[in-house]
C-alpha positions as CSV (number, residue, x, y, z in Angstrom):
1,X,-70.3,-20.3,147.8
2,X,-71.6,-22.5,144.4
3,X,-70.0,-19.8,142.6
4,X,-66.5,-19.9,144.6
5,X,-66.6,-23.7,143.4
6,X,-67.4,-22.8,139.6
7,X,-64.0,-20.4,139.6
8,X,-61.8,-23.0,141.1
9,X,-62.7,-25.9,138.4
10,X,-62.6,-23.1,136.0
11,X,-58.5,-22.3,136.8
12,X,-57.4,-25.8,136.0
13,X,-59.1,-25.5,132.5
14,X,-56.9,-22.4,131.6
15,X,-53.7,-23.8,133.3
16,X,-53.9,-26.6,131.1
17,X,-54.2,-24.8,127.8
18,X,-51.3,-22.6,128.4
19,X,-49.6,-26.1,128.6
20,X,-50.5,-27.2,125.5
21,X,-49.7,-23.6,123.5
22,X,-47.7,-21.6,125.4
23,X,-47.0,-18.7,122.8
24,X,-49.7,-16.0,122.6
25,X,-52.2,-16.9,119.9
26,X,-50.4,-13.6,117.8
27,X,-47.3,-15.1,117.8
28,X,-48.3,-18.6,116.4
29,X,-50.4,-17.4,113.5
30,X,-47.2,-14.9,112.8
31,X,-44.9,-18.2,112.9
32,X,-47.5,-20.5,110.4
33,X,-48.0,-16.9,108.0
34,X,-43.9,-17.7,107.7
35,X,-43.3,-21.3,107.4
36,X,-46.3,-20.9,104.5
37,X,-44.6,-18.0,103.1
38,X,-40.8,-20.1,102.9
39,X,-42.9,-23.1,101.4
40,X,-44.3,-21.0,98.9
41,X,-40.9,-19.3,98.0
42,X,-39.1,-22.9,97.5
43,X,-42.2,-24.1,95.5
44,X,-42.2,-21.2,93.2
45,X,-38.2,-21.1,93.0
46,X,-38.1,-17.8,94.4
47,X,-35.5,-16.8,97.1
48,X,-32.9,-19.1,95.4
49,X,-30.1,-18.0,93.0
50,X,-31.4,-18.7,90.0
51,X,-32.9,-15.5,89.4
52,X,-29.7,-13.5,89.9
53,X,-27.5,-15.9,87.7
54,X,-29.8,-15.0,85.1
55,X,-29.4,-11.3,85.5
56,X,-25.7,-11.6,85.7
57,X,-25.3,-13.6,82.6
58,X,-27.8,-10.9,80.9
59,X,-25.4,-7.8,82.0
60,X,-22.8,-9.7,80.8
61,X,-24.3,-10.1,77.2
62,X,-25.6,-6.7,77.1
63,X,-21.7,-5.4,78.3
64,X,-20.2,-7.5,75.5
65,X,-22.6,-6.2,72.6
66,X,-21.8,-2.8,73.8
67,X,-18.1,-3.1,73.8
68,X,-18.0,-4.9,70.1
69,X,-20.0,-1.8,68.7
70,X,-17.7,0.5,70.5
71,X,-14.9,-1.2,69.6
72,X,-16.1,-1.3,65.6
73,X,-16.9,2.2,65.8
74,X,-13.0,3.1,66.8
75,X,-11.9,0.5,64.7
76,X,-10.4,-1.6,67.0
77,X,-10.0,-4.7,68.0
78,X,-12.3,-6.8,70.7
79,X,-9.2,-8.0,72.3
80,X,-9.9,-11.4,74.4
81,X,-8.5,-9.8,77.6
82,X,-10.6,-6.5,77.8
83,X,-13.5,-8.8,77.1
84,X,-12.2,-10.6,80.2
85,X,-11.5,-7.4,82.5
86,X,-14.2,-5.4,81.2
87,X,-17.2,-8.0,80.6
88,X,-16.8,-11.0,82.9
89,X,-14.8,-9.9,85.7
90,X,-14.6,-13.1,88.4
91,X,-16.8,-15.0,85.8
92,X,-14.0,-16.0,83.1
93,X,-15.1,-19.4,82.7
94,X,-18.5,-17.9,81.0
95,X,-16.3,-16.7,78.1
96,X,-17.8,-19.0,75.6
97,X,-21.4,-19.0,76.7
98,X,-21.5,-15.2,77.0
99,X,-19.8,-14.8,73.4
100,X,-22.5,-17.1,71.7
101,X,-25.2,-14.9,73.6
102,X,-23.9,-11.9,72.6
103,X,-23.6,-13.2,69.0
104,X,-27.3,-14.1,69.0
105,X,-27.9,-10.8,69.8
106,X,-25.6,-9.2,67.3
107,X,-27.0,-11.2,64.7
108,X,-30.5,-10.7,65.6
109,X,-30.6,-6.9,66.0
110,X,-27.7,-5.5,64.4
111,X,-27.3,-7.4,61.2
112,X,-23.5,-8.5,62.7
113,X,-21.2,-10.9,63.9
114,X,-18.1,-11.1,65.6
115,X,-15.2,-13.2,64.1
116,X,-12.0,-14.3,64.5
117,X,-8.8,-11.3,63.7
118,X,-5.9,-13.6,62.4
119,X,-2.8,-13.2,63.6
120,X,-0.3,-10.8,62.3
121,X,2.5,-12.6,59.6
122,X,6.0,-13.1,60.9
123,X,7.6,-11.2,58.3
124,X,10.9,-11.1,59.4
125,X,13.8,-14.0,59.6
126,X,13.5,-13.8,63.5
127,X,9.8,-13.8,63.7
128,X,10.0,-16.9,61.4
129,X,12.8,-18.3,64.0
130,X,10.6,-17.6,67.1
131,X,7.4,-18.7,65.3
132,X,9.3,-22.3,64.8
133,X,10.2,-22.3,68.4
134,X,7.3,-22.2,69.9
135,X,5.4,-25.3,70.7
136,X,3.1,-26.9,68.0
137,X,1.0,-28.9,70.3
138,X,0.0,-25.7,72.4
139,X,-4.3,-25.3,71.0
140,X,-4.5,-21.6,70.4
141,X,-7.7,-19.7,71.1
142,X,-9.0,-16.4,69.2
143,X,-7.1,-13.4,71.1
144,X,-8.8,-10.5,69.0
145,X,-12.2,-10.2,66.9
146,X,-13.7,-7.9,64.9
147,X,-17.4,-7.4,63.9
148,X,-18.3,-8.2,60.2
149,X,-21.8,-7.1,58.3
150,X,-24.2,-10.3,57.7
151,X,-26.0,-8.1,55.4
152,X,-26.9,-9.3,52.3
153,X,-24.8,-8.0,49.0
154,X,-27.2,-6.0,47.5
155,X,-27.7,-3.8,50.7
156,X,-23.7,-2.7,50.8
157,X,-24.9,-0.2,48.1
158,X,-23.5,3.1,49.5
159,X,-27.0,4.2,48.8
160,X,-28.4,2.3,51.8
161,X,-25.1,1.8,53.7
162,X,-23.8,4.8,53.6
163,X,-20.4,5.7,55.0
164,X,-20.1,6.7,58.8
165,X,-21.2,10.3,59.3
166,X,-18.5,11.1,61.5
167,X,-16.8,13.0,60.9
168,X,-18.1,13.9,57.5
169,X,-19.5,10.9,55.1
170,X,-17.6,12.2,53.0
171,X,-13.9,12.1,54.5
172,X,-14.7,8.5,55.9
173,X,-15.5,7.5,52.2
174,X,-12.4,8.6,51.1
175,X,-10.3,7.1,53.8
176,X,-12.1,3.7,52.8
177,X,-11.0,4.0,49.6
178,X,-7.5,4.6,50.1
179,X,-6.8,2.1,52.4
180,X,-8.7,-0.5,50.5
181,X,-6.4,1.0,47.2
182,X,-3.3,0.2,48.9
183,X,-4.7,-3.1,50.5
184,X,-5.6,-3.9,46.8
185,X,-2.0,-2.9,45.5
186,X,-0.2,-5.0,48.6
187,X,-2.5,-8.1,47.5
188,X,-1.4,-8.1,44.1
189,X,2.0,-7.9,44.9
190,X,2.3,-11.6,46.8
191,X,1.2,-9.3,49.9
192,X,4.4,-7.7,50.3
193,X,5.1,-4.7,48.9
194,X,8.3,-2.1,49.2
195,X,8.0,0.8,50.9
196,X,9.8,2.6,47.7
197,X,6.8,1.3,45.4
198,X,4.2,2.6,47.9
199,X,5.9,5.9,47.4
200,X,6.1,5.5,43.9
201,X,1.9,4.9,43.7
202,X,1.2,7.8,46.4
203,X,3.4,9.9,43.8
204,X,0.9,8.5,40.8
205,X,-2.3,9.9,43.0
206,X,-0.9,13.2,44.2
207,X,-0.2,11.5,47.6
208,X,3.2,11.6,48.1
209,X,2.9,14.2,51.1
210,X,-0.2,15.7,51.6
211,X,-3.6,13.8,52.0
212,X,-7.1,15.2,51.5
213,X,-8.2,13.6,54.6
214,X,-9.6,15.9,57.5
215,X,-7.2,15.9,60.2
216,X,-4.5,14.4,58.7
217,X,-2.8,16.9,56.3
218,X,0.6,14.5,56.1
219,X,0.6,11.4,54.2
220,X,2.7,9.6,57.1
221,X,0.1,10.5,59.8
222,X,-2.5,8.7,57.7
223,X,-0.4,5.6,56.9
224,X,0.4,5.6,60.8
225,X,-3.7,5.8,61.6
226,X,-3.6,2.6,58.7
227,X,-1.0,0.8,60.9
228,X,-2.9,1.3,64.2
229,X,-6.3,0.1,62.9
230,X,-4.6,-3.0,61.6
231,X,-5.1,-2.4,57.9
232,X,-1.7,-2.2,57.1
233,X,1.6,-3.4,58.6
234,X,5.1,-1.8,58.0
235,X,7.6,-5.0,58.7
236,X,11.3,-3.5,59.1
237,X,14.1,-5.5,58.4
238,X,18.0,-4.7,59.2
239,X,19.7,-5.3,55.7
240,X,23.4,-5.8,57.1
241,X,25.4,-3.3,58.0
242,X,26.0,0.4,58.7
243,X,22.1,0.5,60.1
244,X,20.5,-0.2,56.8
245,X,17.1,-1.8,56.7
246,X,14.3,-3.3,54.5
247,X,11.0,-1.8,55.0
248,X,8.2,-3.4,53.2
249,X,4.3,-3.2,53.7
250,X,2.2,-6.3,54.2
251,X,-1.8,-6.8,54.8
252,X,-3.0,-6.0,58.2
253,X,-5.5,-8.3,60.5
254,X,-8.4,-5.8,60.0
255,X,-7.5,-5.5,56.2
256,X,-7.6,-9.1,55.5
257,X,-11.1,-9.4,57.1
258,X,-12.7,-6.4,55.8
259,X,-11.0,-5.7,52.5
260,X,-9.6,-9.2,51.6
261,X,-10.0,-11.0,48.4
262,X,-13.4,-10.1,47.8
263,X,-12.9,-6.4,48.4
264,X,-10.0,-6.8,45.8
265,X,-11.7,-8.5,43.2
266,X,-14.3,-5.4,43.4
267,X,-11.6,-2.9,43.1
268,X,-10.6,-4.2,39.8
């Protein structure tokens, strides 16, 4: 009987406990492991979005780098709207930060920069008109670029920068030197020059049809390549009646930035 009595004040003892906690003791310690762990993570600044903005923007840098070297490689323009499709997607309002990161890196690594591709000259009388038409108040941002060597003079030597080796080193050396020859020519003459005194010089260097560059054997084909890398510009003009036109040459974006006066004054 004494031990009956023991048992019942015993039941009251546990019935009041399971008041007090009523989760099993597993499933507290499980709940305070959790709430430690979430304190930890908003201490540390893990779990927020800080770390993924930070991989974004680095992607971005990286995709920006890439597509300048590409681009300069082709010789073609970085053109503000592939940067915008291909680089920052949803994230155009980056543009600026992304482009001084990836200029950092340019500069850092590659010895290069991206800058500015001016605008091509309105040659004709209705390019002038249209020009004059359009609002002057309107601020206009860079729409192209192109990557430029930071390098110092002495190391654009041909001995330690040599020409591109594709295809050969030495086709591309030749192709740099006629385009910067007729940039030269064009530059001399007020930067216009007629298409009958470009003739007349191609005649002077054996030109006039054939070319000795690898994979284009036609002199036109390799004035057309100069047109479609921006070196060169062929403005055509009507000249009154019976279809009659002008056609002159002027200096290209890509010839202005790369060539330009400098290159000129080491032609000569």
């Amino acid at each position: 009987m004494p031990s009956l009595g023991r048992k019942r004040r015993a039941e009251p003892e546990a019935e009041e406990e399971d008041e007090v906690s009523p989760e099993p003791a597993t499933q507290r310690r499980r709940r305070t492991a959790q709430h430690q762990h979430e304190s930890d993570d908003d201490d540390t600044g893990y779990g927020n979005d800080n770390g993924d903005s930070n991989s974004n923007m680095e992607q971005m840098v990286k995709k920006l780098v890439r597509l300048a070297l590409a681009c300069e490689y082709s010789r073609q323009p970085i053109r503000r709207q592939t940067i915008r499709d291909k680089v920052l997607g949803s994230a155009g309002r980056q543009f600026k930060l992304v482009l001084d990161q990836a200029q950092l890196q340019l500069r850092n690594v590659f010895g290069m920069e991206m800058v500015e591709l001016p605008e091509k000259e309105k040659a004709t009388v209705a390019q002038k008109r249209a020009a004059k038409s359009q609002s002057q108040s309107q601020n206009k941002t860079a729409q192209s670029y192109t990557l430029v060597s930071l390098l110092p003079a002495p190391f654009h030597d041909p001995a330690i920068l040599s020409p591109p080796s594709i295809p050969t080193q030495a086709t591309e050396a030749q192709y740099t030197s006629l385009y910067t020859l007729l940039i030269s020519l064009i530059s001399l003459s007020n930067n216009e020059l007629a298409d009958t005194k470009i003739e007349r010089y191609l005649r002077h260097l054996g030109l006039e049809d054939h070319t000795p560059i690898s994979g284009y054997p036609k002199t036109e084909l390799l004035l057309k390549r100069m047109e479609k890398e921006g070196y060169l510009v062929k403005v055509r003009e009507s000249a009154g009646g019976q279809g009659e036109e002008d056609v002159n040459w002027m200096v290209g974006p890509r010839g202005k930035v790369e060539v330009g006066e400098q290159g000129v004054r080491g032609l000569w």
